[in-house]
mmCIF file as Biopython writes it, N, C-alpha, C and O atoms, coordinates in Angstrom:
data_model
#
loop_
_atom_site.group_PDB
_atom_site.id
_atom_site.type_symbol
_atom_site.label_atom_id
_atom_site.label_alt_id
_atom_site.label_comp_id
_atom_site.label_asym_id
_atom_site.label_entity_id
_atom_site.label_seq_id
_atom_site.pdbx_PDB_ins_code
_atom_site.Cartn_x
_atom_site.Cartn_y
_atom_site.Cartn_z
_atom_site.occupancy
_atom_site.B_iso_or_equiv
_atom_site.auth_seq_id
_atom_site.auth_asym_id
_atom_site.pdbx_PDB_model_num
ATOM 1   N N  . UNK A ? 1  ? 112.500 1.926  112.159 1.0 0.0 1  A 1 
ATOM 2   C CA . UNK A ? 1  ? 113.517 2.721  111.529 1.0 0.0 1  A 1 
ATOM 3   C C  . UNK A ? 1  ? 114.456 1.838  110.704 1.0 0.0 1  A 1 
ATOM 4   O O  . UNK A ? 1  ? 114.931 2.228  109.638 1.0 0.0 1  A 1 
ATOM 5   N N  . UNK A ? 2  ? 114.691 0.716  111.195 1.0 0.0 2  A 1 
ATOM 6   C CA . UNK A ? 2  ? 115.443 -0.323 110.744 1.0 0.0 2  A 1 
ATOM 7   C C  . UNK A ? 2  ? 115.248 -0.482 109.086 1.0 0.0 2  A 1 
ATOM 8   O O  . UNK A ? 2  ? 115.990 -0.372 108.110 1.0 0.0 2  A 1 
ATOM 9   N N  . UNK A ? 3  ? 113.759 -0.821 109.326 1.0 0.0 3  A 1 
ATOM 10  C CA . UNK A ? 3  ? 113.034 -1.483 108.240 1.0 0.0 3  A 1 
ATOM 11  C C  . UNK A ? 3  ? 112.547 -0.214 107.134 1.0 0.0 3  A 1 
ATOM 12  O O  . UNK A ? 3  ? 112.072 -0.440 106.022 1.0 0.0 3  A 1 
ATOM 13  N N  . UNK A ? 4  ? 112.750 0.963  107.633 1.0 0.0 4  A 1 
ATOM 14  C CA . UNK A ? 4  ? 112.839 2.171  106.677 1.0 0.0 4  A 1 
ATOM 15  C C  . UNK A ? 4  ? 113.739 2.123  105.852 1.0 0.0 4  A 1 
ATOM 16  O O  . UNK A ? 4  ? 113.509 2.385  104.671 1.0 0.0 4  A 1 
ATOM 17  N N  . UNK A ? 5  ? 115.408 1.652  106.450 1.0 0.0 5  A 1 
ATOM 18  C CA . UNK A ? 5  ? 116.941 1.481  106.029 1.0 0.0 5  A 1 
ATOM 19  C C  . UNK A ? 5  ? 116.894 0.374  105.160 1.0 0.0 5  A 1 
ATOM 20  O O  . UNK A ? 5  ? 117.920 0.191  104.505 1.0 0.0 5  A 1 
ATOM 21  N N  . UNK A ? 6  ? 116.144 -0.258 105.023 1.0 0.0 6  A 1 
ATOM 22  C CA . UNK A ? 6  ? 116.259 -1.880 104.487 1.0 0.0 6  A 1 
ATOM 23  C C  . UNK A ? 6  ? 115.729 -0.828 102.977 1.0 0.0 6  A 1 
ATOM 24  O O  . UNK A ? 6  ? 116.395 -0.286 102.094 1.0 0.0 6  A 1 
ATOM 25  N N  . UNK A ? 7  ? 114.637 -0.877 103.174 1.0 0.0 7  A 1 
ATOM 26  C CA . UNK A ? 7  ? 113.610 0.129  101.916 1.0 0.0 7  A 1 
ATOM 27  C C  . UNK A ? 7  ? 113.822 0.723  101.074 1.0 0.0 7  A 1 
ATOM 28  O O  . UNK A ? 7  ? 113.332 0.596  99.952  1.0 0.0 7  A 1 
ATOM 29  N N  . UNK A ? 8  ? 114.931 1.836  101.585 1.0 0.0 8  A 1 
ATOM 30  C CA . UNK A ? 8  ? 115.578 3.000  101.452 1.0 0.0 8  A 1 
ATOM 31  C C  . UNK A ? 8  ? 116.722 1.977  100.498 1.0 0.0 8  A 1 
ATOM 32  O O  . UNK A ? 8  ? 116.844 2.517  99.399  1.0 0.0 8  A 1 
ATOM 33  N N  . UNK A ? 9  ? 117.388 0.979  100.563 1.0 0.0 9  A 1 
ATOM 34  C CA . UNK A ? 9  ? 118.581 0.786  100.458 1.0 0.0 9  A 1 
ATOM 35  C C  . UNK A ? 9  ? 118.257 -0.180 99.237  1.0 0.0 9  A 1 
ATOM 36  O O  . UNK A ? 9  ? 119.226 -0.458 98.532  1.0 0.0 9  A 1 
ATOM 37  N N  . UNK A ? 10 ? 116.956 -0.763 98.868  1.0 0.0 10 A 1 
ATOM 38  C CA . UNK A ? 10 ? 116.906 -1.919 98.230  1.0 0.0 10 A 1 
ATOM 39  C C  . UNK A ? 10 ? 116.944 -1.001 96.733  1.0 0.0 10 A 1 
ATOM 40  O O  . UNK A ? 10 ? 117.946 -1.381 96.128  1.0 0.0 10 A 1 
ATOM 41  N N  . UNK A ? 11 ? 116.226 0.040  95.950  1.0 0.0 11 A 1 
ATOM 42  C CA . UNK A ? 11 ? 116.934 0.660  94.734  1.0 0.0 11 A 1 
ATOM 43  C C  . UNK A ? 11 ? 117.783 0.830  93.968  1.0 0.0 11 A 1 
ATOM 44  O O  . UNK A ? 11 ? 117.989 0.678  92.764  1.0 0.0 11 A 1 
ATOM 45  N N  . UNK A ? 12 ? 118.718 1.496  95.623  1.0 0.0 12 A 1 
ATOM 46  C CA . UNK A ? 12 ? 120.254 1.610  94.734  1.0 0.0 12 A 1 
ATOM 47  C C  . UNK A ? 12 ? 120.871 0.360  94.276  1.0 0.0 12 A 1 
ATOM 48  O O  . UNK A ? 12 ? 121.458 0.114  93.222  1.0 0.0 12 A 1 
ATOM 49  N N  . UNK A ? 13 ? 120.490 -0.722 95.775  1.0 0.0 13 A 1 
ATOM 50  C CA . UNK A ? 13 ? 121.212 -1.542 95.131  1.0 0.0 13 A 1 
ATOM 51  C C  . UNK A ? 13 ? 120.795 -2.883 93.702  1.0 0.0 13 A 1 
ATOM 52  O O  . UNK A ? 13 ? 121.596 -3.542 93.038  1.0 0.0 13 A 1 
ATOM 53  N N  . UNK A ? 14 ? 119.064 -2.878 93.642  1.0 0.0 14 A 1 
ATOM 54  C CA . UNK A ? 14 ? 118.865 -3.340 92.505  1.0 0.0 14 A 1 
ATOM 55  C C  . UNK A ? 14 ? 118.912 -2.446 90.737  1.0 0.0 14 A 1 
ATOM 56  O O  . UNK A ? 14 ? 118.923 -3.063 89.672  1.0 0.0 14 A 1 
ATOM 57  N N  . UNK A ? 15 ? 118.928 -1.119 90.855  1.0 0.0 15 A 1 
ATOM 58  C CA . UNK A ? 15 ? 119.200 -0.594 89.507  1.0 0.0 15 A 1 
ATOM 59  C C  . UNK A ? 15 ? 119.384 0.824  90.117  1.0 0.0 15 A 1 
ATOM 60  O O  . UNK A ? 15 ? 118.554 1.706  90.340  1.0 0.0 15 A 1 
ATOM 61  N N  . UNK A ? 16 ? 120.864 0.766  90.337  1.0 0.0 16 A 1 
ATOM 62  C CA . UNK A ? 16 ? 121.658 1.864  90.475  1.0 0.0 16 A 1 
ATOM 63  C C  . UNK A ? 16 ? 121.267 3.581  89.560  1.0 0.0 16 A 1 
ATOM 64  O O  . UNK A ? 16 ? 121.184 4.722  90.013  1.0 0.0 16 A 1 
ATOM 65  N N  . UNK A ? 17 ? 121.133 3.114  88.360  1.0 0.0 17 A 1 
ATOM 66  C CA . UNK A ? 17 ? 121.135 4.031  87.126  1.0 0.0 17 A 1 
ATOM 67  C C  . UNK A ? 17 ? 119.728 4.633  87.273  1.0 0.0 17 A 1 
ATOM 68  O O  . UNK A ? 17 ? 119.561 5.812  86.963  1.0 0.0 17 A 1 
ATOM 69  N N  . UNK A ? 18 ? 118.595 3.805  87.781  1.0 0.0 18 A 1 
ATOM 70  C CA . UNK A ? 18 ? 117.094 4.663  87.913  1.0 0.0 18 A 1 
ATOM 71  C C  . UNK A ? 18 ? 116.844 5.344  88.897  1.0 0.0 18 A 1 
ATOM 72  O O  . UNK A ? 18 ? 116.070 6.293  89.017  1.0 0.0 18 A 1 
ATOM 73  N N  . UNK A ? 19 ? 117.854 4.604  89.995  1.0 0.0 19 A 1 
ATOM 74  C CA . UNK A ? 19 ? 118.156 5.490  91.344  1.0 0.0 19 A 1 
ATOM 75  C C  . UNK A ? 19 ? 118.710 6.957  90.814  1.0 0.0 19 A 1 
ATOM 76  O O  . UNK A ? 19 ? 118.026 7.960  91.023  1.0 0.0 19 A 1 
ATOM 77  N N  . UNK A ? 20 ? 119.533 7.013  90.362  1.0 0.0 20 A 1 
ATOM 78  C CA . UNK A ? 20 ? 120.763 8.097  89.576  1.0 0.0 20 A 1 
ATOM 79  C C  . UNK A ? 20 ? 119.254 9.354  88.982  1.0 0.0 20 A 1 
ATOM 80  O O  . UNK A ? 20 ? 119.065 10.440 89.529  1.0 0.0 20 A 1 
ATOM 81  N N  . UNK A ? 21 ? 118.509 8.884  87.960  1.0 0.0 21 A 1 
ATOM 82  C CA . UNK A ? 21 ? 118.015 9.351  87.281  1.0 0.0 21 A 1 
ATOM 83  C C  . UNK A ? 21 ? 116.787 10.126 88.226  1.0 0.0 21 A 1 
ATOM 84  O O  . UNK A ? 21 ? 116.393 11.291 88.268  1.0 0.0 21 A 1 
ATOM 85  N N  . UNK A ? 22 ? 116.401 8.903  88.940  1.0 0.0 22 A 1 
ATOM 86  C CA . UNK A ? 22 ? 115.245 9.939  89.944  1.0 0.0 22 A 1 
ATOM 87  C C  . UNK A ? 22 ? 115.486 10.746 90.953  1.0 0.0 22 A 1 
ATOM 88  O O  . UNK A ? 22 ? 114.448 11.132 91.491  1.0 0.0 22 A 1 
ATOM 89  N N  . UNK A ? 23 ? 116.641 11.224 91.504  1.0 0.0 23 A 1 
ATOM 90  C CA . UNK A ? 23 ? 117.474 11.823 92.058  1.0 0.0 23 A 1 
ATOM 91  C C  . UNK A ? 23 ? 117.486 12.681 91.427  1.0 0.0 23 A 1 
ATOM 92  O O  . UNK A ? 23 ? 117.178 13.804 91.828  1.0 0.0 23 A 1 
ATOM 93  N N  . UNK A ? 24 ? 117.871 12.391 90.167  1.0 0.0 24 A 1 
ATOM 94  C CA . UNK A ? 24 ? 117.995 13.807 89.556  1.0 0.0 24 A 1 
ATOM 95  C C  . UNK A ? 24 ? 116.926 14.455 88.944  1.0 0.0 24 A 1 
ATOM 96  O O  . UNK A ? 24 ? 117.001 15.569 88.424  1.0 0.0 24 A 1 
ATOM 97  N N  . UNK A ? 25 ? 115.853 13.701 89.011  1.0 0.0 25 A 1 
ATOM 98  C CA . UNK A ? 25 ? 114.485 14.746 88.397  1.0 0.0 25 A 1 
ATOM 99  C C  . UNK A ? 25 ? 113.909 14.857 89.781  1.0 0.0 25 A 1 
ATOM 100 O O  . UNK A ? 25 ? 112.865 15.509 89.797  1.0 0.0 25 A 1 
ATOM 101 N N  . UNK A ? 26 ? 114.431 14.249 91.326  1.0 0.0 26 A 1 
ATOM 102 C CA . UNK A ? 26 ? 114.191 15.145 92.162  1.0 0.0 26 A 1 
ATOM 103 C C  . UNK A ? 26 ? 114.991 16.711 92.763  1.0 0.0 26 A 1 
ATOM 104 O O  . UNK A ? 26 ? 114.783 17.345 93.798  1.0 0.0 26 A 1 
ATOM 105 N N  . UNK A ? 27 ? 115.965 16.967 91.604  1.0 0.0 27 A 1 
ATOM 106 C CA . UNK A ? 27 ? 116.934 17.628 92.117  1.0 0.0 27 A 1 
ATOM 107 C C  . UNK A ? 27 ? 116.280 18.960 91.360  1.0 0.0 27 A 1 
ATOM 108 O O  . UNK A ? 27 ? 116.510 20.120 91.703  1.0 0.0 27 A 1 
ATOM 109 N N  . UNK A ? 28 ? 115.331 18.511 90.148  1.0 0.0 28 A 1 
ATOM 110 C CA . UNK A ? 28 ? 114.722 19.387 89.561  1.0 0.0 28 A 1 
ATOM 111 C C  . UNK A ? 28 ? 113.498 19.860 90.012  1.0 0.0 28 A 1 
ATOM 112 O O  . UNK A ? 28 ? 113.196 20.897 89.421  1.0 0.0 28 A 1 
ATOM 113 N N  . UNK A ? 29 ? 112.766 19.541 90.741  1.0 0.0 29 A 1 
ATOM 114 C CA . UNK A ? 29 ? 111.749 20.111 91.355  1.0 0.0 29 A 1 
ATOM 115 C C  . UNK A ? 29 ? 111.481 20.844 92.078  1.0 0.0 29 A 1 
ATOM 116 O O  . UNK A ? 29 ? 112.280 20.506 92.952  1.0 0.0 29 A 1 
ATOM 117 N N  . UNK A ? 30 ? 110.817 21.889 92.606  1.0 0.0 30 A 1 
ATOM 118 C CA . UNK A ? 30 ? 110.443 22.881 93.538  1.0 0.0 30 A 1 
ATOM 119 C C  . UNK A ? 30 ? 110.456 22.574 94.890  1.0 0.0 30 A 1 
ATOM 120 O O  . UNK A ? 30 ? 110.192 21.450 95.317  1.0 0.0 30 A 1 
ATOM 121 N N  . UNK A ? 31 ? 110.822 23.751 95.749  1.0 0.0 31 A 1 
ATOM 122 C CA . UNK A ? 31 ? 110.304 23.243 97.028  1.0 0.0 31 A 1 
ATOM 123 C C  . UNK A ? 31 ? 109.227 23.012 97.517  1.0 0.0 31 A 1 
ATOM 124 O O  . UNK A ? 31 ? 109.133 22.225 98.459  1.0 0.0 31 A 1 
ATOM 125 N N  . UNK A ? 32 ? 108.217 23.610 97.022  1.0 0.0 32 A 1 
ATOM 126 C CA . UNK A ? 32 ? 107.167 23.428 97.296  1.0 0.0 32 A 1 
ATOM 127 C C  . UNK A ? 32 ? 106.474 22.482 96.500  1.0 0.0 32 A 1 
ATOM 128 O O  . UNK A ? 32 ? 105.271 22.433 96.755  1.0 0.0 32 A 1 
ATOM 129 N N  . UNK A ? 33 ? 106.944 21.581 95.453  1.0 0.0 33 A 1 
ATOM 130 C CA . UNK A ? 33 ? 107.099 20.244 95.282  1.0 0.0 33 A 1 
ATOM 131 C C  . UNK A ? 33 ? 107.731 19.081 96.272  1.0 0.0 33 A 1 
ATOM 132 O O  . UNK A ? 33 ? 107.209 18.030 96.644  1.0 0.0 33 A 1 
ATOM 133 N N  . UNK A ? 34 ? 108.478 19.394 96.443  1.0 0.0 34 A 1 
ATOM 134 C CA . UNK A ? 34 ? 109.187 18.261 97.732  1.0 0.0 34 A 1 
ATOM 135 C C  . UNK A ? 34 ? 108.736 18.452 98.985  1.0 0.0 34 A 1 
ATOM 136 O O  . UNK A ? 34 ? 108.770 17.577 99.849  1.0 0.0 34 A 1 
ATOM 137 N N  . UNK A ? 35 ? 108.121 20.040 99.212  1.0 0.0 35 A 1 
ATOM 138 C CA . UNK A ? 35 ? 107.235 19.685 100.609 1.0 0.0 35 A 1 
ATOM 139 C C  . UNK A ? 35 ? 105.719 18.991 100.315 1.0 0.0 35 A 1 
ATOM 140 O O  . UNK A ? 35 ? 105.069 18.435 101.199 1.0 0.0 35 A 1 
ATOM 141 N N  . UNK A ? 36 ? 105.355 19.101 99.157  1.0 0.0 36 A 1 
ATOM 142 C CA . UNK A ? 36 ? 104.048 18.437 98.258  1.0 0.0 36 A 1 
ATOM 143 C C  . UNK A ? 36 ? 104.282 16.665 98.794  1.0 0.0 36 A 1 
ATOM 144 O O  . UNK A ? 36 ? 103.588 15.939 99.506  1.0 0.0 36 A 1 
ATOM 145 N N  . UNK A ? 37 ? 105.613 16.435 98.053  1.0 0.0 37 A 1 
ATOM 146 C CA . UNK A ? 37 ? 105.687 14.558 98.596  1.0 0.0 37 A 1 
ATOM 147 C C  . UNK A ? 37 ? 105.748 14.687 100.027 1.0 0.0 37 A 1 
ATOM 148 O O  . UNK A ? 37 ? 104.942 13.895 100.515 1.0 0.0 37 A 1 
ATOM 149 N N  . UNK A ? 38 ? 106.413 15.404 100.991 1.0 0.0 38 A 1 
ATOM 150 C CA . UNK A ? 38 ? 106.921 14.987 101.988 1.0 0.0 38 A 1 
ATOM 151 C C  . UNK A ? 38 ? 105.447 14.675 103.073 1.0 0.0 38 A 1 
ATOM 152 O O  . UNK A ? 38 ? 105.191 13.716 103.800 1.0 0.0 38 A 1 
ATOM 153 N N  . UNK A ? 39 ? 104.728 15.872 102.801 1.0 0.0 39 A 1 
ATOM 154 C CA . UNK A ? 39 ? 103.183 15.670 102.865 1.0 0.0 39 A 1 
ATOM 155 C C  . UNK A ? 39 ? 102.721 14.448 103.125 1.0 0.0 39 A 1 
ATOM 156 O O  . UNK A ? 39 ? 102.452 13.666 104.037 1.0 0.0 39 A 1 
ATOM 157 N N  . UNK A ? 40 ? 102.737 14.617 101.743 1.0 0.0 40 A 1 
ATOM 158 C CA . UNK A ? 40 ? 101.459 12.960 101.167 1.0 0.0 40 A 1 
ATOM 159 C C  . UNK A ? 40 ? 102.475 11.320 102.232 1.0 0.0 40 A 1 
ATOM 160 O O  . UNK A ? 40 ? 101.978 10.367 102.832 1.0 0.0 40 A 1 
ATOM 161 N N  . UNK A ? 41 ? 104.120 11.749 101.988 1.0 0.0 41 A 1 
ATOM 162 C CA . UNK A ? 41 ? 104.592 10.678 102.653 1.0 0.0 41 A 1 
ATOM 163 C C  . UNK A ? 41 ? 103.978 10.320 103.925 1.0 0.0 41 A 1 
ATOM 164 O O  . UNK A ? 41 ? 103.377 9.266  104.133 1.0 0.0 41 A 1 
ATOM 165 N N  . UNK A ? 42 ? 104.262 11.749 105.200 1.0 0.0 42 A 1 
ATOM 166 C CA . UNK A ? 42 ? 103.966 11.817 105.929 1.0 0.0 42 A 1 
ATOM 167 C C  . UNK A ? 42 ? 102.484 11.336 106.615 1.0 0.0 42 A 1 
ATOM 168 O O  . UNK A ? 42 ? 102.469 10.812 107.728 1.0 0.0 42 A 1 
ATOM 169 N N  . UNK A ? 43 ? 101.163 11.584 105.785 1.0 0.0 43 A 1 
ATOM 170 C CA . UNK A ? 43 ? 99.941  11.133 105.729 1.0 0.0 43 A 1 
ATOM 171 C C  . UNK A ? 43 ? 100.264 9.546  105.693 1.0 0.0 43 A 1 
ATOM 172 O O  . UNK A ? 43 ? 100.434 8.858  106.700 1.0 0.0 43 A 1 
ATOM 173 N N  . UNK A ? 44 ? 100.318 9.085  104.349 1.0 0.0 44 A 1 
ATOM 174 C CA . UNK A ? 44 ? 100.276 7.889  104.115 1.0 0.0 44 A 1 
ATOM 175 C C  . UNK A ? 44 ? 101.074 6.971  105.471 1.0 0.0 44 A 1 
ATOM 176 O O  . UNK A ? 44 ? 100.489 5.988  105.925 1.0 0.0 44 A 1 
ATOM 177 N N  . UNK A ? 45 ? 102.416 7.394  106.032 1.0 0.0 45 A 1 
ATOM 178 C CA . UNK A ? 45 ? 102.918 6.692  107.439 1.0 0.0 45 A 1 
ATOM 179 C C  . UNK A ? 45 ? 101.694 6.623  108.062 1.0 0.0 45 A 1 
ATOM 180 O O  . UNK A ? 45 ? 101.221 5.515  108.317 1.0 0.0 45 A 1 
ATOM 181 N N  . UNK A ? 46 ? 101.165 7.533  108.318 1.0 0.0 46 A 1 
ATOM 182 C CA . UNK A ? 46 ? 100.493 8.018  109.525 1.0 0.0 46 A 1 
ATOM 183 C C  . UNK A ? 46 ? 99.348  7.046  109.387 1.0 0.0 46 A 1 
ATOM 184 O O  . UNK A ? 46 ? 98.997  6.474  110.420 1.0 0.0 46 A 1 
ATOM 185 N N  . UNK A ? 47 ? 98.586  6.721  108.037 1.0 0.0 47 A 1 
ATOM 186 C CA . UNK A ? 47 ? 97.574  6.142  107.997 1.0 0.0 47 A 1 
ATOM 187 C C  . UNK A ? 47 ? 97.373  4.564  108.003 1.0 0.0 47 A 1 
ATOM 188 O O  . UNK A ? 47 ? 96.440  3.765  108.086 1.0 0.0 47 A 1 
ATOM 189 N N  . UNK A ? 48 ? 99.108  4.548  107.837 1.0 0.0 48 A 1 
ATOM 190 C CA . UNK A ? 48 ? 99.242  2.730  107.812 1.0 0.0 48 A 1 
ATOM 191 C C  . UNK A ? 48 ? 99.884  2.461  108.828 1.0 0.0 48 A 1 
ATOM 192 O O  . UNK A ? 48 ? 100.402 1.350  108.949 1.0 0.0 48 A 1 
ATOM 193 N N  . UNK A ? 49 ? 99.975  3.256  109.622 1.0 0.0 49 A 1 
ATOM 194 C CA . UNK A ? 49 ? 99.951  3.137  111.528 1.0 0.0 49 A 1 
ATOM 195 C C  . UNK A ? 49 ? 98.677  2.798  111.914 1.0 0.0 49 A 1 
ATOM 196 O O  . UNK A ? 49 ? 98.442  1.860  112.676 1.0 0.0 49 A 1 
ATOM 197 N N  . UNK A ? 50 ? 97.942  3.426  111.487 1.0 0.0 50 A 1 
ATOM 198 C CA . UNK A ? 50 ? 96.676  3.663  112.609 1.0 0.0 50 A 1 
ATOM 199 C C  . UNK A ? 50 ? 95.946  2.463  112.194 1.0 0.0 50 A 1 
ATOM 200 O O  . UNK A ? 50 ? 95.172  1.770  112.855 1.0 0.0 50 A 1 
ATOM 201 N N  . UNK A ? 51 ? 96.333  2.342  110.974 1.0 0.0 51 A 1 
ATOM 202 C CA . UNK A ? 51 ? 95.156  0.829  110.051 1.0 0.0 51 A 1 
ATOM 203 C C  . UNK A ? 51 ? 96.052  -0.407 111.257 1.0 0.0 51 A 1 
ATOM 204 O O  . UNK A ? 51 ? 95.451  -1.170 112.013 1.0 0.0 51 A 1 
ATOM 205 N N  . UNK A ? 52 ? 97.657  -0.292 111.126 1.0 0.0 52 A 1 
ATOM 206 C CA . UNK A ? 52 ? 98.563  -1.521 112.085 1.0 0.0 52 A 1 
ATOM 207 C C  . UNK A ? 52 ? 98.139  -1.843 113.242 1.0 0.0 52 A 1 
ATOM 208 O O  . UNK A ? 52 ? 98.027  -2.990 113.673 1.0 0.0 52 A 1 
ATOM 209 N N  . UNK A ? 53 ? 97.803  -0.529 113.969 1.0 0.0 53 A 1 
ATOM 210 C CA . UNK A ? 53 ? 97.401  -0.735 115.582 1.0 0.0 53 A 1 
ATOM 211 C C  . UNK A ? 53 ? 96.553  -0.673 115.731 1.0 0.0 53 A 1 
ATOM 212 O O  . UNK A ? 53 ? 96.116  -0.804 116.874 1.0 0.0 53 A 1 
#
């Protein structure tokens, strides 16, 4: 979880403004677009678990 926070945090703080911008063309998308990524996110964790252990 830690290392999610590290991840999560390294964007804003190397280019603030593309952070800004993709935020906001995620603010434009569907829900059933953002359950579309949350998906594929969710898979992809899942699959670079199972490859780890």
């Amino acid at each position: 979880m830690a290392l999610l926070l590290v991840f999560e945090g390294l964007l804003p703080l190397i280019s603030p403004g593309g952070w800004r911008r993709l935020f906001e063309q995620m603010l434009a998308m569907s829900n059933g677009q953002i359950r579309f990524f949350g998906l594929c996110s969710i898979v992809i964790g899942l699959i670079s678990l199972a490859l780890l252990t």
